[in-house]
N, C-alpha and C positions, 0 to 999 in steps of 0.2 A: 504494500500500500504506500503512496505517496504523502509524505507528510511536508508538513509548510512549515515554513524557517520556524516561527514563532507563532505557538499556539493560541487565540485571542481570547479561551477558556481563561487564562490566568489574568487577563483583564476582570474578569468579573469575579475571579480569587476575590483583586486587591480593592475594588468597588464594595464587595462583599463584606472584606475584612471591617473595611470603613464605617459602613450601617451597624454592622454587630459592635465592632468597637466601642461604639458610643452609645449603643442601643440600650435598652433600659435594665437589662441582666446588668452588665456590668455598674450600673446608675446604685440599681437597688444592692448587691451584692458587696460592693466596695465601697458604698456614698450615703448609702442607709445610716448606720452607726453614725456617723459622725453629722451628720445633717439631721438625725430627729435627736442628735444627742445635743443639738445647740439649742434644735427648737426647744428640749425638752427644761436645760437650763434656763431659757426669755418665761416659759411660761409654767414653771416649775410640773412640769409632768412626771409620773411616776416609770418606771423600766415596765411594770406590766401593759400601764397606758399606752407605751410608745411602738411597744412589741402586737398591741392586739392594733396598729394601722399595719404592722408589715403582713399579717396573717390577714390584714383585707385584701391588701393589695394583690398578694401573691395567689389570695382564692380567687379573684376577678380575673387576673390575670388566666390563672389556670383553664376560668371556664371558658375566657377569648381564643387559649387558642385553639381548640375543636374546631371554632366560626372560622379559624383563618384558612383551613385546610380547600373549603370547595371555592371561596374566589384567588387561590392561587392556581388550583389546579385549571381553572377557565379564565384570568387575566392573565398569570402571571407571576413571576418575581419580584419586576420592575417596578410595574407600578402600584404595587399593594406594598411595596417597602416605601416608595415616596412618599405615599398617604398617611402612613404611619410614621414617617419620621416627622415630617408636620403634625402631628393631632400628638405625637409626645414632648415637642416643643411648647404648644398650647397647655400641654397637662399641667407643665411644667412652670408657665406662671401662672396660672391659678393656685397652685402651689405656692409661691410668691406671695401671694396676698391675703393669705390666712391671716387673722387677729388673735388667734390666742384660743380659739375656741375647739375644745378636740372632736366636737362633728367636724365641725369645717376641716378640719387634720383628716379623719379618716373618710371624709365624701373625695377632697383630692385626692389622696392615695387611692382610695374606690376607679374613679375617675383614668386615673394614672395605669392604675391594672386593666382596665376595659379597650384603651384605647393605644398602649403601647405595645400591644403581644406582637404586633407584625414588625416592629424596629429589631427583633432577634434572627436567631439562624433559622429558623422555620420559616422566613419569607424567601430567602438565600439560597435552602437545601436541594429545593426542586429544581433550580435553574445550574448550581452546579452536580446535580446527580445527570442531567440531559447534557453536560459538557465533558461530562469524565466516567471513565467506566474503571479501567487499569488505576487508577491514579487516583482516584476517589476519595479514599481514606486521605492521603496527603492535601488534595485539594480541602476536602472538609477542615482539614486540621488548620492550613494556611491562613482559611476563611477566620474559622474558629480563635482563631491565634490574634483575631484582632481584639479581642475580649478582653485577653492580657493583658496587649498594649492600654485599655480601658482602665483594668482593673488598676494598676500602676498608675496612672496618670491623674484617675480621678480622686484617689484618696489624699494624695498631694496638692491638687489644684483646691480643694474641698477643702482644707484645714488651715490654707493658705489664703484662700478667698473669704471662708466665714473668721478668720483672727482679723482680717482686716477692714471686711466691706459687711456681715452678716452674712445669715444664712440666705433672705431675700433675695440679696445680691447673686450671691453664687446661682442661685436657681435662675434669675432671667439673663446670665451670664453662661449658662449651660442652654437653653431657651435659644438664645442666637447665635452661638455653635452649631447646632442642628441646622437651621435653617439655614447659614451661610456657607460652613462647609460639609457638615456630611451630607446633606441634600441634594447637592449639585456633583458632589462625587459619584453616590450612586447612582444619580442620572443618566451621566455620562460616561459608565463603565459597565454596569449592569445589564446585560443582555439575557435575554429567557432561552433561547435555544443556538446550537449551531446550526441548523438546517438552512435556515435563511443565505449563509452564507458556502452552503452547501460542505458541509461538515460532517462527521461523525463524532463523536467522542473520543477525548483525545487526540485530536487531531488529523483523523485517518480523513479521506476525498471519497465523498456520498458515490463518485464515482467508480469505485475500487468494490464497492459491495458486492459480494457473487452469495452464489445460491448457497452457499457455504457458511454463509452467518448466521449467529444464531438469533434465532426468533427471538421476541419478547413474549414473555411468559408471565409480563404482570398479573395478581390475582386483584376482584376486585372488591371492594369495601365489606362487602358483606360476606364475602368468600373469608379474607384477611381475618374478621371478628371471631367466628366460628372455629378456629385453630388454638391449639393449648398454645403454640410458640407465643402468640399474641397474646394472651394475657398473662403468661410467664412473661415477659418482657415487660408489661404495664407493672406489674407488681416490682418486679426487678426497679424501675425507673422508679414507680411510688416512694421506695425506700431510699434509693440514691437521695431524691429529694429531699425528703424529712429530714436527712441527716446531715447532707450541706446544710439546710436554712434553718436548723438547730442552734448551727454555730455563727454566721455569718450576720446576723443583727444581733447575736448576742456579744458577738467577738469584744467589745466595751465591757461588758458586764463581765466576760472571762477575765479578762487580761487585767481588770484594775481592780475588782473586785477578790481575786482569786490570786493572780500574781503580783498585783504591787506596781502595774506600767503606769505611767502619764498615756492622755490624748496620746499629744506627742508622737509619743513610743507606739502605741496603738497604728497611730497613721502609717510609720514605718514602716512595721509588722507588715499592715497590709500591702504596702508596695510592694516588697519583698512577694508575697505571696501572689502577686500580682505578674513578677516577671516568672515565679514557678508555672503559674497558668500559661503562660507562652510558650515556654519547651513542653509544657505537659500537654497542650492541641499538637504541637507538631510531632512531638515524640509518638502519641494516640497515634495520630494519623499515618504516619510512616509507618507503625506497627501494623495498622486495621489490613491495610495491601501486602502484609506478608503473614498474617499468625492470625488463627480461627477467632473472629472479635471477641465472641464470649467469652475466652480465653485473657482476651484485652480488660475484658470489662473486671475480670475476678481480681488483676493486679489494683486498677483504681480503689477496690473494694479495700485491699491490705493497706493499701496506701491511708483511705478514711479511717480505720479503725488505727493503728498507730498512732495518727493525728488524736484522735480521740483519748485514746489513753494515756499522750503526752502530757495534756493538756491537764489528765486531771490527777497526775501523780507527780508537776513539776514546777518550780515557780523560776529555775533558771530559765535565766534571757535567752542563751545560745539552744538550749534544747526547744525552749517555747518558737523560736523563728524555727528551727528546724522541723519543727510541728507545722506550723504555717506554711512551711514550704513543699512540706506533704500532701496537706491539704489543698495547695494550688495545684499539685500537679496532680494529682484525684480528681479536682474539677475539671482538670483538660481532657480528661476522659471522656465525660458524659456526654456533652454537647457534641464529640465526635461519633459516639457508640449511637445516640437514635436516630438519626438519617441513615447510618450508614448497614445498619441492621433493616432499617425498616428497608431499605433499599435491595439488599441481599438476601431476606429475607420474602420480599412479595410484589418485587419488580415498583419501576417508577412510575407507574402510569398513577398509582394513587398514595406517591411518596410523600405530599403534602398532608394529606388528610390524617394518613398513619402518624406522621411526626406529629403530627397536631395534638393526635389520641395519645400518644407517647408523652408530651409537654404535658395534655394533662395530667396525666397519671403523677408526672414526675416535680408539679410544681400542686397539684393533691395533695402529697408528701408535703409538699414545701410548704403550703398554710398552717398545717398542723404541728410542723417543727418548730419553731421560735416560741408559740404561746406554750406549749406544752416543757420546751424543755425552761423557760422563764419560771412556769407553776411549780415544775419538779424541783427547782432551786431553791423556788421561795420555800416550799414544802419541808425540802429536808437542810434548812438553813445553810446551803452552800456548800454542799457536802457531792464530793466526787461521783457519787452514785450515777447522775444525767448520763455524763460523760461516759463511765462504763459500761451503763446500756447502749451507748450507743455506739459504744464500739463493739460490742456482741451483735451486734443488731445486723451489723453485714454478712454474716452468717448462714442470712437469708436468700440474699438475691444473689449471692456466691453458688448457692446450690442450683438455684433455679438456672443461672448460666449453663451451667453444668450438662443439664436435661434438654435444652433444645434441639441436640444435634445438629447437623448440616446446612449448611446453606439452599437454599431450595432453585432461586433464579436458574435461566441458563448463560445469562453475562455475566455471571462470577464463574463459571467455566473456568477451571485455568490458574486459577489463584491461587499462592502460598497458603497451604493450611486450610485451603477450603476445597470442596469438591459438591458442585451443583448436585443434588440431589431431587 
């Protein structure tokens, strides 16, 4: 087959990486703590208060993205990430202009979870699973890897902006970021298909096709539901969830509460964990295209639980970042692991709508992690216990990897560690 110098798939990589970079995972994930921890200073709010707007958020969130699935699969990538990048700029000052009152706190964040779910990699997944077949895992990870750069940048710009200007400020200082540069990046990089361009995946010339290739064997929506892999995988995702968003609005309450850090130090922390998130999407992704993913996903699992027991047997600094830095690269896992399974798993044709069901499941999880691991604290007055269930707690979706067997597609034909079944 004839390939062309350079393939115009990784333009939509780096458009890609752009929207997710900034997109509201990494907003809420790295920017949460430290933004409802100023508001929560102006308006004296309590840690249960602050924690039951992230458990709004992330359940609106959850339920959006099932909706995001069928107008991607019939717009697009393009412009259901445009849309939403503009309507999470908007969220975002009204946000801004809260007075103190914590309806008003959790109708924004409501607000904020309903209208941001397409600024992540589920608007992104469908358009690079249609551009990459062989490479796929690497491209998701590329993609994914702008998360990182996110995750890094906002907890420093964040501690940086509200010490000097508030928290206000920062928000409609984040507000016209979106709209001035990630907007018009992904505009102009993001492509939905190569066909147009007469293309195949990865780069091969639509021309070169022979009778030799293999079909598409997507199954469809309600074929997909019906299968034990699919709801082992939901469950699987459920708990990944729970267990990042356990720690990730609590990471304040850990670390000052439990170890003794400043802000500060906290903000660090998270940068740090922020550039582990960067080699942990590409390192995922490099892995996904050569090693049976479920196999990929058990490592992120060891990686969580570690973190987890770090966390609540150690108050040194060096081991607490090196906890955090487990924990980043655990996250890089996940967001690689559900497109690229749903993908592999039951073809692209309804890769959108699958990741969708998959996001829910895995930010389901995530509602119920912050409030619940906040109560279990208050509960047994600070006491390591949280933490130790939740590092047991992988135990579960470890297994369930385990059980799915093979990959099923006939385009993962061919691949390290996997064999189309």
């Amino acid at each position: 087959m004839r390939n062309i110098p350079y393939f115009p798939g990784w333009n939509v990589v780096a458009g890609s990486s752009v929207g997710i970079g900034f997109g509201s995972v990494p907003f809420f994930a790295s920017g949460f703590a430290l933004l409802a921890g100023a508001m929560a200073k102006d308006f004296s709010w309590s840690q249960p208060e602050v924690a039951k707007a992230a458990s709004i958020y992330l359940l609106l969130q959850t339920v959006a993205y099932p909706l995001c699935g069928w107008p991607l699969d019939r717009w697009g990538s393009r412009a259901f990430a445009l849309v939403s990048i503009a309507l999470f700029a908007a969220s975002a000052l009204v946000l801004s202009r809260i007075d103190g009152s914590l309806w008003q706190f959790y109708l924004a964040f409501a607000l904020m979870g309903i209208v941001a779910a397409g600024t992540n990699v589920v608007s992104y997944a469908r358009a690079i699973a249609l551009w990459f077949n062989r490479k796929r895992g690497l491209a998701l990870g590329f993609a994914a890897s702008g998360q990182a750069v996110g995750s890094f940048i906002i907890p420093i710009a964040f501690h940086t902006m509200i010490s000097a200007h508030g928290w206000s400020w920062t928000l409609v200082a984040m507000a016209v970021f979106e709209l001035v540069i990630c907007l018009p990046l992904v505009a102009l990089l993001v492509k939905d298909s190569p066909k147009p361009l007469g293309l195949l995946p990865d780069g091969a010339s639509a021309e070169t096709v022979t009778a030799s290739t293999p079909a598409d064997d997507s199954m469809t929506v309600r074929e997909i539901v019906r299968t034990g892999v699919f709801w082992k995988l939901a469950i699987s995702f459920a708990i990944m969830g729970m267990s990042f968003y356990a720690i990730a609005p609590n990471i304040v309450y850990i670390l000052t509460k439990k170890a003794g850090l400043g802000l500060a130090d906290v903000a660090t922390i998270q940068a740090v964990s922020g550039i582990a998130v960067l080699f942990g999407r590409i390192g995922f992704g490099y892995l996904l295209d050569r090693v049976h993913a479920p196999f990929v996903g058990i490592v992120a699992l060891v990686l969580t639980s570690i973190c987890a027991m770090t966390y609540a047997t150690t108050s040194v600094p060096m081991l607490i970042i090196f906890a955090s830095i487990l924990n980043g690269l655990a996250i890089g896992g996940d967001t690689d692991l559900m497109p690229y399974l749903a993908s592999r798993y039951f073809g692209t044709a309804a890769v959108s709508r699958i990741f969708g069901w998959f996001l829910f499941a895995f930010f389901l999880g995530a509602a119920i992690g912050p409030v619940t691991f906040a109560q279990l604290s208050a509960t047994f007055g600070g006491s390591d216990l949280p933490l130790m269930l939740l590092a047991g707690l992988q135990i579960i979706p470890a297994l369930l990897f385990l059980s799915i067997g093979r990959y099923r597609t006939s385009e993962a034909s061919g691949l390290s560690g996997a064999v189309a079944s």
